[in-house]
N, C-alpha and C positions, 0 to 999 in steps of 0.2 A: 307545774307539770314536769316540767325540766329536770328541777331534782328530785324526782323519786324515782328506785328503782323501779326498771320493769322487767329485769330479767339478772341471776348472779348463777355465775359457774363457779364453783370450788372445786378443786384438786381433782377433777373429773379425770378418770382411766379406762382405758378401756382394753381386756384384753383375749385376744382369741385362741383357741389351743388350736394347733395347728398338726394334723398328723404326720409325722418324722418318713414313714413309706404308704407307699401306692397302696392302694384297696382296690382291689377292680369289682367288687359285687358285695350287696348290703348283708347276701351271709355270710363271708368273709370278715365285713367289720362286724357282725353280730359275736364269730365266733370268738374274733380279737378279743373284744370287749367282755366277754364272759371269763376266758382267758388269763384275762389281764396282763396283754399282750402289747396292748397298745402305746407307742411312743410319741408325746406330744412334744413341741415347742411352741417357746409362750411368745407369742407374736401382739405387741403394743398399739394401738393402733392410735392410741390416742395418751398420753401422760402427762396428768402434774397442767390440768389446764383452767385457768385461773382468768377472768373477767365479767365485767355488771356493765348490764345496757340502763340507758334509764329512759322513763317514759316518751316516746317521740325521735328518738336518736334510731339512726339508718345505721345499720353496721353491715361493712363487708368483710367476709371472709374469702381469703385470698391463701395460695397454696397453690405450687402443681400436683399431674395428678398422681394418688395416693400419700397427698399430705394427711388427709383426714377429714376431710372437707365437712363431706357427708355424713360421716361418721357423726362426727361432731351434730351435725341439724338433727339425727334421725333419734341422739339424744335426749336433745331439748323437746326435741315433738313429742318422746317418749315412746317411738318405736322401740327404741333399742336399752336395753337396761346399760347403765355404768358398771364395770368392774369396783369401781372406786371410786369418791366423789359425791358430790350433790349438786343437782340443778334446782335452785326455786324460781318459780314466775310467778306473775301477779298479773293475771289479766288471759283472757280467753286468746289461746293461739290454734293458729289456723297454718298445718302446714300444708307447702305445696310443693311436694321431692317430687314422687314419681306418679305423674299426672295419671290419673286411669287405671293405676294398678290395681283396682280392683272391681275392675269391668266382665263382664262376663260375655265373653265374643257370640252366646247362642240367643241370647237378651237383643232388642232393638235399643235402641240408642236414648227413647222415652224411657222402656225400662230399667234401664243402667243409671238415667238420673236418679230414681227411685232409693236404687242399691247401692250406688258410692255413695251418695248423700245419706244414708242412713250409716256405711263407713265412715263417713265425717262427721257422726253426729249429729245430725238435722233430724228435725222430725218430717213425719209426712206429712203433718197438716203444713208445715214451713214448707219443704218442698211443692208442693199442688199450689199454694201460694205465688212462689216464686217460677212454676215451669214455665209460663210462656216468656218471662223475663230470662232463662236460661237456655230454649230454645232460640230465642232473637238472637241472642251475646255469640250465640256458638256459630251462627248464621248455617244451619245446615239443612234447613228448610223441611222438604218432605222425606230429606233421609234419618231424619228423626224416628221413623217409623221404620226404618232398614234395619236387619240384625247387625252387629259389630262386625263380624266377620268378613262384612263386604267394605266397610271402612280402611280408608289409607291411617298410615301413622298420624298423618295431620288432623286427619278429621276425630281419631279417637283423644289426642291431644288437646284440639280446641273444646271439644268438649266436655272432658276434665276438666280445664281452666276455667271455664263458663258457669262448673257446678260447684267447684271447690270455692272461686270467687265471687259467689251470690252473699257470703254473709260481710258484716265489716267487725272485724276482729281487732284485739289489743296489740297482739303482737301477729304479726307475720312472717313463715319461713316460707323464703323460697332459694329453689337450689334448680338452677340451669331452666326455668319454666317459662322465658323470656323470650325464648327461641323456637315457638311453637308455632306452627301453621305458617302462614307465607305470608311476605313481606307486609303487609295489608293488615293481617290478623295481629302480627309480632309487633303495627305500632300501634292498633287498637290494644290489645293486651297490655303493652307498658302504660296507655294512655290510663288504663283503668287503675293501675298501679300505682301510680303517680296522685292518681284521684284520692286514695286510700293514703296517702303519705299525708294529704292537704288534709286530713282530717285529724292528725297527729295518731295516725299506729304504728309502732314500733319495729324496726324492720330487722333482720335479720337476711340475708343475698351471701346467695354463692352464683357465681359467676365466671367464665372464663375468657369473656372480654374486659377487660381492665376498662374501657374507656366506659363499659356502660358502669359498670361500680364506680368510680369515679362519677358520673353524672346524676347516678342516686343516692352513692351515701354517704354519710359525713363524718363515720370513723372507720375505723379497720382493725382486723386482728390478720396476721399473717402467721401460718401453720409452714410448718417442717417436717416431717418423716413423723407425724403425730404429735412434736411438740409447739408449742404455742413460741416464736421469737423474734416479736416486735406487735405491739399497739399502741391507738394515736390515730391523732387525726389522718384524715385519708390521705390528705397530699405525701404526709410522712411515709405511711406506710407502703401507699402505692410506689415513693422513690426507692424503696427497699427494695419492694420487690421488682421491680425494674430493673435493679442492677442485678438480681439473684437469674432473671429470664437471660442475660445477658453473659452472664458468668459461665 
């Protein structure tokens, strides 16, 4: 299992055009852009980035912030196209960036399982299967049945977590998802995480505690101003970036 890949990036780029002046109103850039008015710069966000996870290996990505971090995950998940590059994987990924982003605050909290879960792919007979299993996990009891909009950031957060993390997947992203709900919830959630490493899936963590990357993975890649420079085992990589927080 060990040696085969489960995830290679190639010469992946990524780049945004960035407009040169101010726009205060969409007829303004309608009219630029008819125009051909408009002046961009090419802002990199990501260049020339190059590494292969293989089945069961925990990779952290490390970087301050606007290294690329995210950039980088929202790739591989395939939110975001490549300017340049290719990503292949091999095995069902399940990412988990931005918990709930596709919650509908006028929906109760029952029917948002429904509707990100169909966002992530699930069916509905899977979902009705799995609800009272992601009701429990969320622990939110009768406000399951409350519309979102009365929910705190935590409670839309555990929730997310609870529905994203019903399936067991090949590879897994997550990006700052560890830190959700309160102290209680944050080591249930790693505990279920950790559960999902024991069965060998493949990880992929961004994180901006060191100590917890450190404690779950056992390579790293460290990103720069969108370039990729230094990978390796973790202890290496985290001493790099240690002296880089310190510099």
């Amino acid at each position: 299992m060990k040696n085969k890949t489960a995830l290679k990036v190639e010469h992946v780029g990524v780049c945004f055009h960035l407009t040169e002046e101010r726009i205060d109103s969409l007829k303004e850039y309608a009219v630029r852009l008819i125009n051909r008015e408009l002046r961009y710069k090419e802002f990199w966000a990501l260049k020339d980035i190059n590494f292969e996870i293989k089945k069961g290996e925990r990779l952290g990505i490390l970087g301050l912030n606007g290294a690329g971090k995210s950039t980088l995950l929202k790739v591989i998940a395939g939110v975001l196209k490549a300017t340049e590059g290719k990503v292949t994987t091999y095995g069902k990924i399940v990412p988990l960036l931005e918990l709930g982003a596709g919650f509908d605050k006028q929906y109760t909290g029952a029917e948002n399982i429904y509707l990100y879960g169909a966002m992530l792919g699930y069916s509905r007979a899977f979902i009705q299967e799995k609800f009272e299993e992601i009701v429990h996990f969320s622990e939110l009891g009768d406000f399951i049945h409350v519309p979102l909009k009365n929910y705190s950031s935590g409670m839309r957060a555990r929730l997310g977590f609870s529905v994203a993390t019903v399936v067991e997947p090949e590879i897994l992203i997550l990006d700052e998802v560890l830190s959700v709900g309160d102290a209680k919830f944050k080591k249930k959630s790693e505990q279920k995480i950790k559960d999902m490493f024991d069965k060998g899936v493949t990880v992929l963590f961004v994180s901006h505690s060191l100590p917890q990357v450190k404690s779950l993975c056992d390579k790293a890649i460290l990103l720069e101003h969108g370039h990729l420079v230094a990978k390796g085992n973790i202890e290496k990589v985290s001493a790099i970036y240690s002296q880089k927080l310190k510099s």
